[in-house]
N, C-alpha and C positions, 0 to 999 in steps of 0.2 A: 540742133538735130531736126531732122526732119523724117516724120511720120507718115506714110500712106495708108490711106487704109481703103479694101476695096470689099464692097458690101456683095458677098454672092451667094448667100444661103451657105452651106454648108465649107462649101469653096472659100469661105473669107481668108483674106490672108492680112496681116499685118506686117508691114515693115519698119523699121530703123535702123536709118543709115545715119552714123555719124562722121563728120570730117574732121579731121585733127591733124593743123600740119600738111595737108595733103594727101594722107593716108586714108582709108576710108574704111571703117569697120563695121559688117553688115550682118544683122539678125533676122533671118524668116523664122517666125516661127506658128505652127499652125493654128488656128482660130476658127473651133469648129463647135458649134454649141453655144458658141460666146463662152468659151470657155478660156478665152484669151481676151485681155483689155491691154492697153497701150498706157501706161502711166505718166504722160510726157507732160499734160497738161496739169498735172497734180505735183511734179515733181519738184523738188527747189529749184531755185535758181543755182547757175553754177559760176555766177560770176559774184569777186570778193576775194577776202582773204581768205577762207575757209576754204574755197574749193581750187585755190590757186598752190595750197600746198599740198594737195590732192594731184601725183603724177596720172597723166595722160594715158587714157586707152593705150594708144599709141605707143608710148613708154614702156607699159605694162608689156606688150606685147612680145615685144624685142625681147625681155625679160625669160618668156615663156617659148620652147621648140615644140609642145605637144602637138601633135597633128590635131588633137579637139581638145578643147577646154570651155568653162564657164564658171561665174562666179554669180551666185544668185542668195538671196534674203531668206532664209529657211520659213521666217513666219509668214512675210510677205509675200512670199514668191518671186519676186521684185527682180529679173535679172542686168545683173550690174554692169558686166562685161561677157564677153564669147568671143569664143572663134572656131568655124564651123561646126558651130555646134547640132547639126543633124546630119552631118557627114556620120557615115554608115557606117562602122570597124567592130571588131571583134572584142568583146567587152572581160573574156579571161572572168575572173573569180566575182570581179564587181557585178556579175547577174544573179549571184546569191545571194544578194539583196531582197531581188524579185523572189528568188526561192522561198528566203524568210516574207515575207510579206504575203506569200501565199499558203506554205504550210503550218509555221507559226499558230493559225488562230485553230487549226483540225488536228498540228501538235505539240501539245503543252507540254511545256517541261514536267511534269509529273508522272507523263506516259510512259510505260516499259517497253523495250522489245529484247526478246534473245533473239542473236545475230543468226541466221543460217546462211551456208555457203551459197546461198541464191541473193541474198541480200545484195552481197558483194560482188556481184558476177557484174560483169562490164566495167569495172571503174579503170579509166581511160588510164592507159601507160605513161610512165613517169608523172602519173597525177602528185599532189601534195594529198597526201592524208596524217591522220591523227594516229592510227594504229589500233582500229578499231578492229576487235577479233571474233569470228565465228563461237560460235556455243556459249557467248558470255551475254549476259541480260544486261542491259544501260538503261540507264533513265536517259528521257530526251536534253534534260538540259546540261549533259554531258557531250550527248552529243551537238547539241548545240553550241555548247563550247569549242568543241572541237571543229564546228563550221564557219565559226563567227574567227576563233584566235587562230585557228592554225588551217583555214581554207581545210579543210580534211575533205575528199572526195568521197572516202568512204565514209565518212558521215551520212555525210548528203544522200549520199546512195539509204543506208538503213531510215534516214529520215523518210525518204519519197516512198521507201516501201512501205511506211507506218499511213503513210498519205495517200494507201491505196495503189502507189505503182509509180514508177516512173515515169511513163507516158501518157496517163491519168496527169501526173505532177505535171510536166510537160505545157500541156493543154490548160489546165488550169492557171500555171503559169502567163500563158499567152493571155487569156481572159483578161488576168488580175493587171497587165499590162494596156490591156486597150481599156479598160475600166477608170484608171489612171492619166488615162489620157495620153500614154508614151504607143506613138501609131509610127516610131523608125525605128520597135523593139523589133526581131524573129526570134524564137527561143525554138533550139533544139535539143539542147539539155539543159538538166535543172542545176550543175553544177556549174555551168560554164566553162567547161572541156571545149577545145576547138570542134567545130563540126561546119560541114557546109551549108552555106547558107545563114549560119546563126551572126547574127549582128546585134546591134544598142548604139546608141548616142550619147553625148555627153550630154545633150539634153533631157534624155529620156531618166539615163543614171541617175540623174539630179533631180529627178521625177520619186523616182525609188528612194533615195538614199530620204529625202525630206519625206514622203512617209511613213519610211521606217523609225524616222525619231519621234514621231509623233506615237507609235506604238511602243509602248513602256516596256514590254519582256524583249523586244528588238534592239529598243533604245539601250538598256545595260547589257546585252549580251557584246553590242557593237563599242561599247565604251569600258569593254573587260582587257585591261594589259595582260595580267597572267592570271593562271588558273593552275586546277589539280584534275589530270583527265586519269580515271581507271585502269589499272592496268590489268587485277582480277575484280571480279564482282561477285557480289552474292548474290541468291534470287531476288532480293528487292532493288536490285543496282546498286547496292549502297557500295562501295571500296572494300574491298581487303588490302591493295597496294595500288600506289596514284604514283604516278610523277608530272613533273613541273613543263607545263607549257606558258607558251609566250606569243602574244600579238604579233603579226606577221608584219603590222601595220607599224611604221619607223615611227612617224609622229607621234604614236599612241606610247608609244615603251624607251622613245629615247634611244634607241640600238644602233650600231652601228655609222655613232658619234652623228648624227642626223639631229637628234636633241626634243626630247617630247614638245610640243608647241601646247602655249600656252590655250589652256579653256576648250582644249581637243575633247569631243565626244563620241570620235568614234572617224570612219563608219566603215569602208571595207575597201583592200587593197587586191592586184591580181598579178599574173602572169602567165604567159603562155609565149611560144614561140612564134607566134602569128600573132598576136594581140601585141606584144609588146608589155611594158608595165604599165596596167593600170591603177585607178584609185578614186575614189568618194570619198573626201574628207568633210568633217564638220569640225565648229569649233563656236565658243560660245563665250561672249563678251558682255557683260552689265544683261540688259535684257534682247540684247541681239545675235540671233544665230546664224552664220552664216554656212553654205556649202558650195564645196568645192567639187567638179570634175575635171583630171587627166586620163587625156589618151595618147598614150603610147609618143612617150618624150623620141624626140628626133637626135638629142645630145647627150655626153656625160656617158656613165654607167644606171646601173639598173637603181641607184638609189636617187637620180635624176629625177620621178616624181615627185619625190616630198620634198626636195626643195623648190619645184616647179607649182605644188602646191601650197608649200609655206610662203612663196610671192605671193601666189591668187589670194590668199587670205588675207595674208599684212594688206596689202592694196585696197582688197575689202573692206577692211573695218579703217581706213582712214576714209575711202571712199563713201561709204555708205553713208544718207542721207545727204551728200554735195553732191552726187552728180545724178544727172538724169536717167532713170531706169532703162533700157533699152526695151523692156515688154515686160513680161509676167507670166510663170509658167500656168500651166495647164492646173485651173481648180475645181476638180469632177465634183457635181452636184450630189452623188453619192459615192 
């Protein structure tokens, strides 16, 4: 592998290009703040047995149609493999991530809201919701459930109003994004409804999603298969009548003969007509966690991400520690 690297103050950029077979598989990824190191000379060696039963970048690839992916160390940051991974596309439900990661800590699951018909005004046509209803009082981790398992827009929606507003949400959003270090996010909604202009990366995703498992009320809400969402409530939210929701996420529930993947914790799946399917998966082996981004599978039907995810991962964890890191994502000083 061979590493460039070009010292220009803010401008640094790091590259690796690897050649395999002929093929050449290439990572930019930003280095600004030195908030980027290149891990090439730290890395094992990848020649041996060990790393010979370790299939090829290369291989991998063929494996995978998504027009972006990556496969990156959750602890480390470490990334393993990519492919265009800052290529600009429209990120569907996986920007609820950034949602939670910004509203989350302002709303706790213990918080109340009664619904009004203002709450709910805008939420985007043929959105995915939960069936959250006007004049009824939730607790947030209801709703939360209902953003995390079942994408609910009108969730989201009541959440950002709790969060001071939409466009307040919005804005903050964008912050909690360049905060992070994800500088190929634009956030136009906080749901991740199509809008123009609104884009993410697989890189960025991968920014979010390793985050959010790091925060513990994100980390179980993204690692919950089914749940009991309200159908009435009482003035403390509590239930009068629940019924049964279920993870939208196929790895996470098994659904639709797809098959739960082993040490899955989470993180969040999308779609949209323009986006495509997308998905941040994680999954967690001995003391190594690894995460995954797809964008927007090129082949198959719409259940084409999770098994385009369940490669990136198998690949992963035989991969991990044999081969050489390609860089290391973005680690903000706060």
């Amino acid at each position: 592998m061979t590493v460039i690297s070009s010292a220009s103050g803010a401008s640094c950029r790091v590259v690796s290009r690897t050649v395999i077979g002929g093929a050449a598989l290439m990572l930019l990824l930003p280095a600004q703040s030195g908030l980027l190191t290149s891990s090439a000379s730290a890395a094992p060696s990848t020649s041996g047995l060990a790393a010979a039963a370790v299939p090829s970048r290369a291989a991998l690839a063929k494996k995978v149609s998504a027009r972006a992916w990556i496969v990156a160390d959750a602890r480390t940051g470490q990334v393993l493999a990519a492919h265009n991974p800052h290529a600009k596309l429209p990120p569907a439900s996986t920007l609820k991530t950034l949602f939670a990661l910004t509203a989350l800590p302002r709303v706790p699951g213990s918080a109340l809201r009664k619904v009004s018909k203002s709450d709910l005004a805008g939420v985007g046509e043929g959105s995915s919701v939960v069936g959250v209803k006007a004049g009824r009082t939730y607790r947030a981790a209801d709703l939360w459930r209902g953003t995390f398992l079942r994408s609910g827009n009108d969730a989201v929606h009541v959440l950002a109003a709790m969060n001071g507003g939409w466009q307040p949400t919005v804005t903050q959003m964008q912050a909690k994004a360049r905060a992070l270090g994800a500088r190929n996010t634009k956030v136009a909604t906080a749901d991740g409804y199509d809008a123009p202009g609104q884009y993410s990366t697989a890189y960025d995703l991968a920014l979010f999603g390793r985050a959010g498992l790091k925060n513990k009320a994100f980390a179980q809400f993204a690692a919950t298969a089914q749940a009991r969402f309200p159908d009435k409530t009482r003035a403390d939210g509590s239930h009068i009548s629940s019924y049964a929701i279920q993870n939208t996420n196929r790895l996470l529930t098994g659904a639709n003969g797809i098959g739960r993947y082993r040490g899955i914790v989470g993180v969040k799946n999308g779609y949209t007509s323009k986006a495509g399917n997308t998905l941040i998966a994680a999954a967690k082996r001995g003391d190594r966690t690894l995460i995954v981004t797809v964008l927007n599978p090129q082949q198959g039907n719409g259940l084409t991400v999770y098994r385009e995810a369940r490669a990136l991962l198998d690949w992963g964890f035989k991969a991990a520690g044999k081969v050489r890191p390609l860089g290391t994502l973005n680690q903000p000083s706060s």
